[in-house]
Structures are given as structure tokens and as C-alpha cells.
N, C-alpha and C positions, 0 to 999 in steps of 0.2 A: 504494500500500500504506500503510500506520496509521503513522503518524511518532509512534513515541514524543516527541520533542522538541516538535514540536507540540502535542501532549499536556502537555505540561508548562509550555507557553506559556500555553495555554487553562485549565489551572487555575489556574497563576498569576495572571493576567488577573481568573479568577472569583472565585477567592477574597474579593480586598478588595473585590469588590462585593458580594458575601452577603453578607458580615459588615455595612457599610452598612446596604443593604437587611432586613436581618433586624434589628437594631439599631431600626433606622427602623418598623416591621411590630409588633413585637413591644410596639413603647412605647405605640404605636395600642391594641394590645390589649390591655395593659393597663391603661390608663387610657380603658376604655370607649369609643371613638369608632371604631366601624370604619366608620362613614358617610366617615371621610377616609382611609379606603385606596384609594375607587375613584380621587378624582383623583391620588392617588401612584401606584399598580398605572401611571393614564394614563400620568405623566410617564415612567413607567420604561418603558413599550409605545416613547413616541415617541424616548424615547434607543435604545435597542433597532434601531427604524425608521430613525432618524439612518444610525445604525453602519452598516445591512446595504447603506444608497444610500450612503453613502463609499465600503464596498467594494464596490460595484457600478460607481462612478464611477472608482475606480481602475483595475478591469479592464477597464472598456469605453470609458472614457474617452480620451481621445488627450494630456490633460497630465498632467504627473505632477509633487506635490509633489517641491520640492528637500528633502535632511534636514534641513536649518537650518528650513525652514518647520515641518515634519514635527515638532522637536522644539521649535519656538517656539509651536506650538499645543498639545502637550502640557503645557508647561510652563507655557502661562497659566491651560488649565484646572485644573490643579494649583492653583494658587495660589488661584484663587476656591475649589475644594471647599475646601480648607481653612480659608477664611474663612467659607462656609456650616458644616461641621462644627463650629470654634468659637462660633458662632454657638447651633448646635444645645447646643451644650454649656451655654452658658449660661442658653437656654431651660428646658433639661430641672431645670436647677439652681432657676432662680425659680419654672417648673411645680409640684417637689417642695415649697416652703416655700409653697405655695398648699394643695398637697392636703392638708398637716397642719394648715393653718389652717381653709378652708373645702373641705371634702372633696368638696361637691357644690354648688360653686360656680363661682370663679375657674377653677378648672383647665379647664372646658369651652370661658372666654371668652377662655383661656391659648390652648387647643389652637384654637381656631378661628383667631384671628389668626397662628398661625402655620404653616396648613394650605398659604399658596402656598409660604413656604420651605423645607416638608417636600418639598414637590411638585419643587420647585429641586434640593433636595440630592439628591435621588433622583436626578433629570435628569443632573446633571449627575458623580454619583458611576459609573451605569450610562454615563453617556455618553463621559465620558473615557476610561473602561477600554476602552470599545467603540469607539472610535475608533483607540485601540493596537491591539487585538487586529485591527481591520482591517487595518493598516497589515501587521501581523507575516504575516497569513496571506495576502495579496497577496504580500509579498516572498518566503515560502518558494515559494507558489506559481510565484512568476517565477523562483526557483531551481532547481527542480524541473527544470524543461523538458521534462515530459515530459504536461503535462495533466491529470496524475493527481489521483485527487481525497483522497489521501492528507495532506498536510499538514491542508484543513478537515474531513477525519473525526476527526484528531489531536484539534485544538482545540474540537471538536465535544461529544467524548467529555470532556476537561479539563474545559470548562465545565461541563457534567451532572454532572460527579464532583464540582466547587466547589458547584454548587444544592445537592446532597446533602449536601453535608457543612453549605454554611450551613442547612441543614433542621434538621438535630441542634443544631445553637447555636442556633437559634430555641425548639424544643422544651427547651432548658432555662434559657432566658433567659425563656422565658411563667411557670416552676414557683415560683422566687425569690419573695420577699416586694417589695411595691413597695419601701421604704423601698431595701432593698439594690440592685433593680435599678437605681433610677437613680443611687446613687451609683456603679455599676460598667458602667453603659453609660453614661455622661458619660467616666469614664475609659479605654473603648475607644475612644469616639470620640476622646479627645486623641489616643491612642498611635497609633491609627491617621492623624490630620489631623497629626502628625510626623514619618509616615512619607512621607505625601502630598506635605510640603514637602521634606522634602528631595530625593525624586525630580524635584518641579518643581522645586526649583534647580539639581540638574545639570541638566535638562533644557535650563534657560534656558540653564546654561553651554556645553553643546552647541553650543545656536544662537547663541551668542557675545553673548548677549544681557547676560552676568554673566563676569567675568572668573577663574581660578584652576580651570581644568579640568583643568591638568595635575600639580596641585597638591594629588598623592594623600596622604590622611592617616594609611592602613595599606592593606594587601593581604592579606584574609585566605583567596583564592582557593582555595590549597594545599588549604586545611581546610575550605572552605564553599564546594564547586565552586556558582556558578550554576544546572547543570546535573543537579544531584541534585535526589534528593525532598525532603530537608530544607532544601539552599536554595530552590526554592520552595518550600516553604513558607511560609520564613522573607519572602520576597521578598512573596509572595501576601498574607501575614498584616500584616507589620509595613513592606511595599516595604523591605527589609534589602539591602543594595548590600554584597559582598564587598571593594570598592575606593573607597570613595566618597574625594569632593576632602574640602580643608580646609574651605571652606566648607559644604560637609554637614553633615559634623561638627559645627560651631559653630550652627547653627540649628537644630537638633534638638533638645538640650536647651535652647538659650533658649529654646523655646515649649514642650516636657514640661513642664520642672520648674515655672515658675510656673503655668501653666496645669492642671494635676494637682493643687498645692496647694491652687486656688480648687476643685478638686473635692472635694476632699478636705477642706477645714476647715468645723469646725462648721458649719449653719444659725444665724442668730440668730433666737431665740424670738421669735415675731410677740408684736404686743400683744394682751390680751385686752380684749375689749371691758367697759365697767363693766357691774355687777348693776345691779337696778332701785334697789336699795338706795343705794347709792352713789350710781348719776347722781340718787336723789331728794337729796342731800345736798350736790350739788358747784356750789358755787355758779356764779351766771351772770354 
């Protein structure tokens, strides 16, 4: 039968990859180059592909990750997307002082060079998630014990309710002015690539990879069950942890705040090239 909680997993799961993905999709389109969505749309097909032979290897398989594995692979992936996503950040930041310099220039020779790390981020933003999400619906599965094929309709249904919903952030991330979008898709991707690390450092701390796991910095559980719709949300949207350690805490804003600022402060005015007048006049 339909597992609500499943359901909950599966759009938590979706969530931060629409937003990704649509983020990623939308920049394409707006900055004229949808010739490099086919090989994103690829990488996103073979993270997708990845996920469904993990969880296929899980159930049919005869070993089975330990958790410490389990969460020493989520938590490495973690770390690289977020080094891709600032990555992306800073691209889209030198992109934009391109397109007001030469608007039909640079930006295309911008975008092409960095069509395989659009390809990456994508990979491995869908891939991570879909690697959780394997993990989750094996384990309810093997909780279950009853065969049912309720828990993956659960997450099934989550997921399709996260496409949709990142369909509507797409559709009004295209309507924006450039100028605004990239200053405000530079700063979802920070908000988000903060959420990501801090998720991969518990992660690591799980796997004992990072030390102060038990070394909680609030517990806001009471008031922000997990298990509601608004904490996934919150989870989905921002990876928002009700109980995170101290070290969460403390790496989250060291990488927001500076990392937000450089999104946020001026561009410096490109030079303009001299008139004819001038360069006839500057000596050699």
C-alpha cells in the first residue's frame, strides 16, 4: 500500500535536484545555447541509470554496503557537488561581466568551455541524491517484509510531485531579466552548495570519517519534526537538519557568508575599448 513517509523521502530526495537541474536548464536558456542541454539532459539520463543499477545491485545482489560505507560515499559526493556548484557560481558571475561587455561574444566561448562541468554538476547533483534515494527505498523495502510494492510507489509519487514543483521554478526563473537572474541563481546555488556541505559533513561524521557527531548544537525537532511537510521541505530545499552537530553549524556560514558576498558585490566596469579618435592620438 502508498507509504506516505516514502512519499516524503522521494520529494525530499527530488526536491534539491530540480532546483539544481532547473537552475542549470534555465541558464542554458537563457543565455541562448540549448545545443548544450543534450549533453546535460545525457549526464542527468546516466546519473538516473547509475541510481536504478545500485538499486538493483542492492536487491539482487548478495553484498551489502556497511553504513559507515553507505554514508562515507554520500558524504564524498557531497563534498565534490559543492565544489562543482561553487565552481558554477563563479562561472555564472564572470559569464555575466562578459555578456554586458560583449553580449555576442565571450559569453558563447564562456558557455562552451564550460559545457563538460555543466555536464558534471548535473551528474553528479542527480547522482548523489539518487544514490540516497536508492539506499532509502531498499531499506524501507527490506523493512517492509512483506514484498509490497508500496514504499517505491511512495517515492515514486515524491519524486513527480518535486519535477513539478521544480517545473514552476523553472517557469519563472526563464521570465526574470538576465541581469537579475544571474545575480539570484548564483545565490541559490551558494544557499543550496551550504546546504550540501553541511549534510556531507555529518555525513563524513557518521562514517567516523570527521570527529564531533555527538556534539549537537540545538535540537529543534519538537518544532520542525523531520517528518512533516514543512520539514521536508525545509530538508529538500535548503538539506535543513532539525539536530545538526557543532561542526555543521560552523561550516555553513563560513562558506554562505563570504561566498554570497562575492555574489552579491558590484561587477567592476570592464574597460572600454579607445574610439578611433583616441587610439589615432595615443602614442606608440
Amino acid at each position: 500500500m502508498f507509504s506516505f513517509g516514502n512519499y516524503l523521502i522521494g520529494l525530499r530526495e527530488g526536491l534539491g535536484v530540480s532546483l539544481v537541474v532547473c537552475l542549470l536548464i534555465a541558464y542554458l536558456v537563457k543565455t541562448e545555447r540549448r545545443d548544450a542541454l543534450v549533453p546535460v539532459w545525457a549526464g542527468i539520463g546516466v546519473a538516473v541509470a547509475l541510481s536504478l543499477g545500485f538499486g538493483c545491485a542492492l536487491t539482487f545482489g548478495s553484498q551489502e554496503l556497511t553504513f559507515k560505507a553507505q554514508e562515507a560515499l554520500g558524504g564524498s559526493l557531497s563534498i565534490i557537488t559543492v565544489g562543482l556548484l561553487t565552481w558554477m557560481v563563479f562561472w555564472i558571475r564572470r559569464t555575466a561581466r562578459h555578456l554586458r561587455a560583449e553580449p555576442r561574444g565571450k559569453p558563447d566561448a564562456a558557455l562552451r568551455m564550460g559545457t563538460a562541468a555543466l555536464v558534471a554538476t548535473a551528474f553528479l547533483a542527480v547522482g548523489r541524491e539518487g544514490l540516497e534515494t536508492a539506499l532509502f527505498v531498499w531499506a524501507s523495502v527490506r523493512a517492509s517484509g512483506d514484498g509490497s510494492h508500496g514504499p517505491l510507489i511512495g517515492v515514486v509519487l515524491g519524486l513527480l510531485t518535486a519535477v513539478a514543483m521544480g517545473r514552476l521554478f523553472y517557469r519563472g526563473a526563464v521570465r526574470i531579466d538576465l541581469a537579475r537572474f544571474f545575480t539570484w541563481t548564483g545565490a541559490m546555488l551558494v544557499v543550496v552548495a551550504a546546504g550540501v556541505l553541511a549534510y556531507g559533513v555529518h555525513d563524513l561524521q557518521e562514517a567516523e570519517f570527521v570527529g564531533g557527531l555527538r556534539d549537537k548544537a540545538f535540537d529543534v525537532s519538537a518544532a520542525i519534526p523531520p517528518d512533516s511537510w514543512y520539514g521536508t521541505l525545509l530538508k529538500g530545499v535548503f538539506n535543513f537538519q532539525p539536530d545538526p552537530t557543532v561542526l555543521q553549524v560552523v561550516v555553513w556560514p563560513l562558506y554562505l557568508v563570504p561566498t554570497l558576498v562575492f555574489v552579491f558585490a558590484p561587477a567592476r566596469a570592464a574597460a572600454e575599448p579607445p574610439t578611433g579618435a583616441e587610439a589615432a592620438v595615443r602614442p606608440r
